[in-house]
C-alpha positions as CSV (number, residue, x, y, z in Angstrom):
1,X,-22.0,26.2,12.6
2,X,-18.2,27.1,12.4
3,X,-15.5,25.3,10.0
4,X,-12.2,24.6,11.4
5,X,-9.1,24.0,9.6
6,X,-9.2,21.8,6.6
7,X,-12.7,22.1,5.9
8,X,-14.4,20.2,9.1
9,X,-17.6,21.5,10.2
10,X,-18.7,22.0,14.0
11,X,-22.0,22.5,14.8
12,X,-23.1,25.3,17.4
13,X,-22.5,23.3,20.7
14,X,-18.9,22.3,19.2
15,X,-19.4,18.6,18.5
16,X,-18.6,17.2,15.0
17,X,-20.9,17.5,12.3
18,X,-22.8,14.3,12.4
19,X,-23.0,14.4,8.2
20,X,-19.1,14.0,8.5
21,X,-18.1,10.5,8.1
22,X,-15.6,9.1,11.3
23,X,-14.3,5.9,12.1
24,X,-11.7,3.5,13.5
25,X,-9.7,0.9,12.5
26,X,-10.8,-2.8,12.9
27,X,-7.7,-5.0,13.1
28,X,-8.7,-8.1,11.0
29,X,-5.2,-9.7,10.0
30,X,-1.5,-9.8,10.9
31,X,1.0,-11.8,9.3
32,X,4.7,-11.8,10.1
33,X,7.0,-13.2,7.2
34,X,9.8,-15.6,7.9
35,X,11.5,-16.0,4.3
36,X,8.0,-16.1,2.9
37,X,7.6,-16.0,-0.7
38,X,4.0,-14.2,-0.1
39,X,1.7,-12.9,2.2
40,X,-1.6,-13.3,1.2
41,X,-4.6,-11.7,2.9
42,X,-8.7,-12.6,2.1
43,X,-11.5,-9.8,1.8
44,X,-14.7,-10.0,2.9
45,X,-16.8,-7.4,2.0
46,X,-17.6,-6.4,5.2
47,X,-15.8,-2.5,5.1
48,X,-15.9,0.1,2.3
49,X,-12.0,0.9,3.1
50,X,-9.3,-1.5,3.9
51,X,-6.2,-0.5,5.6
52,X,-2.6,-2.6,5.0
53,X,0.3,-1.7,7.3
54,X,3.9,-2.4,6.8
55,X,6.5,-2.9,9.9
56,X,10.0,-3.5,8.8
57,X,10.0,-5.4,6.0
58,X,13.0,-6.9,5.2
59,X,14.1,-8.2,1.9
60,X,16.0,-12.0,1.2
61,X,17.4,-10.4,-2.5
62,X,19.2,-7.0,-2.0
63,X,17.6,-4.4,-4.4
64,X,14.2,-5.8,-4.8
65,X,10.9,-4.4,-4.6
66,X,7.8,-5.0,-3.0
67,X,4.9,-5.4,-5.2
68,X,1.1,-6.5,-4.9
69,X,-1.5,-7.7,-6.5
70,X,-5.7,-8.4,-6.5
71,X,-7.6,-11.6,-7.4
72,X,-11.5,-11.8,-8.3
73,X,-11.4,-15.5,-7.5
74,X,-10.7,-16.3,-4.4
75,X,-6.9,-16.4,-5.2
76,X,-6.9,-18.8,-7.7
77,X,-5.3,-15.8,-10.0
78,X,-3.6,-12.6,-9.4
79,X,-3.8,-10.7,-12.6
80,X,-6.2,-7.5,-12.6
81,X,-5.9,-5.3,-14.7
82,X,-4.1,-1.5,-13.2
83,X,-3.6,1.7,-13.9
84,X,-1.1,3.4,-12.0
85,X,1.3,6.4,-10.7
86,X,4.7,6.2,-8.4
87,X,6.9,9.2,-7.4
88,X,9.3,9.5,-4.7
89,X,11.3,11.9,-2.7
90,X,15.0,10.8,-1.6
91,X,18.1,11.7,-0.2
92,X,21.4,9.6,0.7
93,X,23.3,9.4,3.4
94,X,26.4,10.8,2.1
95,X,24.4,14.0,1.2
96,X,25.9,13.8,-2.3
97,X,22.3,13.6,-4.2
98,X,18.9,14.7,-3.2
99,X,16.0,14.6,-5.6
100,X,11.9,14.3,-6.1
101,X,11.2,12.3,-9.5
102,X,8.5,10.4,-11.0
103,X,9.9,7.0,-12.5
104,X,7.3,5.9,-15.8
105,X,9.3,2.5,-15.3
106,X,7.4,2.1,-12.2
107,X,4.1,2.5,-13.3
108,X,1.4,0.8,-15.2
109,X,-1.1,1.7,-17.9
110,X,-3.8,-0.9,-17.8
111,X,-1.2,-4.0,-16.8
112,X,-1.7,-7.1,-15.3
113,X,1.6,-7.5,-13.1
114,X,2.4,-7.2,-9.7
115,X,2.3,-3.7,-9.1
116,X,6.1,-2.1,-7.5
117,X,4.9,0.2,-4.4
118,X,8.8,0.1,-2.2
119,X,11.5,0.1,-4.1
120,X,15.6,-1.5,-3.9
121,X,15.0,-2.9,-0.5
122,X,18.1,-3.3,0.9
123,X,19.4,-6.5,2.8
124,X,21.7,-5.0,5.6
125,X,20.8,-5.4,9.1
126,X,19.9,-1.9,9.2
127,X,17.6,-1.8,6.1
128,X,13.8,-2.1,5.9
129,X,10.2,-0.6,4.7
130,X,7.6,0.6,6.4
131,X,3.9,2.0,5.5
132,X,0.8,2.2,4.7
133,X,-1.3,0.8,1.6
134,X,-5.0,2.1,1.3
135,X,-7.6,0.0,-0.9
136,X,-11.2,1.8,-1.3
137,X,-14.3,-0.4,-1.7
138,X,-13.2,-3.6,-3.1
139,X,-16.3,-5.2,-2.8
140,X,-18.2,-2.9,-5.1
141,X,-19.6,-4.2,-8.4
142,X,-20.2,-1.1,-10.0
143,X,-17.2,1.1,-9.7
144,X,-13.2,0.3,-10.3
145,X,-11.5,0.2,-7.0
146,X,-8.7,2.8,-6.2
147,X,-6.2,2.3,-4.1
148,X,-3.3,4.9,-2.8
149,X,0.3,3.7,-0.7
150,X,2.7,6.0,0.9
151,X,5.9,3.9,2.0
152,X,9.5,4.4,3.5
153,X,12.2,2.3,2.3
154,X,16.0,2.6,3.8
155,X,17.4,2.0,0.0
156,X,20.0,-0.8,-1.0
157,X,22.0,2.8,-2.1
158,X,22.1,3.8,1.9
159,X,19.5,6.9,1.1
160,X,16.2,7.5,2.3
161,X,13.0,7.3,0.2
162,X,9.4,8.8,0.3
163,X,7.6,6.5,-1.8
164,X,3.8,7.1,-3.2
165,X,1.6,5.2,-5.4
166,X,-1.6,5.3,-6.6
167,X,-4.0,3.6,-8.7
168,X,-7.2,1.8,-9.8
169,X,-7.7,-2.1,-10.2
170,X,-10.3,-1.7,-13.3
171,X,-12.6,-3.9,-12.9
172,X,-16.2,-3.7,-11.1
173,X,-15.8,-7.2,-9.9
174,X,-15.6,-7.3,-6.3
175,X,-11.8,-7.9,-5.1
176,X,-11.6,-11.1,-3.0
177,X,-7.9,-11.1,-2.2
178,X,-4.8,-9.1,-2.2
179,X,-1.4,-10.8,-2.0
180,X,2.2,-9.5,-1.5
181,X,5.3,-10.8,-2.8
182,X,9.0,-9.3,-3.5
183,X,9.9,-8.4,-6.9
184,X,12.6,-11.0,-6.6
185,X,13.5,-13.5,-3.2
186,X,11.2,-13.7,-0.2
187,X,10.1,-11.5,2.2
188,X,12.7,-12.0,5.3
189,X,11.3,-10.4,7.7
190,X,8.5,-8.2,8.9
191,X,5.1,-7.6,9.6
192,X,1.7,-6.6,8.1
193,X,-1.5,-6.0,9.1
194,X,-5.0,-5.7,7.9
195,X,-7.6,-3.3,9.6
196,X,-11.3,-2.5,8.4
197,X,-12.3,1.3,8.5
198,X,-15.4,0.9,10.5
């Protein structure tokens, strides 16, 4: 056997170590907003990892965030309790600031909101957000179910922001639903999808 870069292991003829786990992604869902308050998306259970992408969303309320949240129910009620983390890198056009900070207002310790994961959308032509949100196992009923977002937002302040956030819904009932709403307005424009890591 021979390990490569980051830790994979090859076995002797060069072929992935079968004990590795490998997959692809199953598209299940895409929904394009057209000044949609929501987007809501079901879960079945079917994949231990669910992947959400963003494409150019575009806010109707200039310096508003996108946020998400889980239900238990079916939808009937978006209110899970979260714990969670945000940081971002940025830098403005202008060049006159530059920074890497984490932003406490951002998070939550064991809340029930909608959690922020893109930040100050802006509503120029030219302004959007795109990404990825990750969610891990939400059909479990024995552990809390993590989650971890990296997205790209073209602020309302003209700069360019790196935006992370992690977390964990806690609860070990299985997560039915997620839905995704602006922190203020609709969503304008854009497009997400749902995959399944098979």
């Amino acid at each position: 056997m021979a390990v490569v870069s980051g830790g994979t292991t090859l076995i002797d003829n060069g072929a992935l170590d079968p004990a590795v786990p490998s997959g692809s992604l199953i598209l299940l869902s895409t929904q394009t907003a057209s000044a949609s308050a929501s987007l809501e998306f079901s879960i079945d259970g079917t994949y231990d990892s669910y992947v959400f992408k963003f494409i150019d969303i575009h806010a109707s309320t200039n310096d508003t965030d996108l946020t998400f949240q889980g239900s238990t129910d079916g939808g009937s009620n978006y209110n899970i309790t979260m714990t969670t983390t945000f940081f971002q890198a940025f830098h403005d056009e202008a060049d006159a600031f530059t920074g890497l900070s984490y932003n406490t207002s951002f998070d939550q310790a064991q809340g029930t909101g909608f959690q922020l994961f893109s930040h100050s959308l802006g509503t120029d032509n030219d302004q959007s957000s795109s990404g990825q949100l990750n969610l891990y196992n939400p059909s479990n009923t024995t552990f809390v179910k993590h989650f971890t977002s990296r997205m790209h937002v073209y602020h309302a302040n003209d700069s360019n922001n790196d935006m992370f956030t992690a977390g964990y819904f806690n609860t070990t009932s299985a997560i039915t639903n997620l839905k995704f709403q602006m922190s203020s307005g609709n969503i304008d424009d854009g497009i997400i999808k749902m995959y399944g890591v098979k």
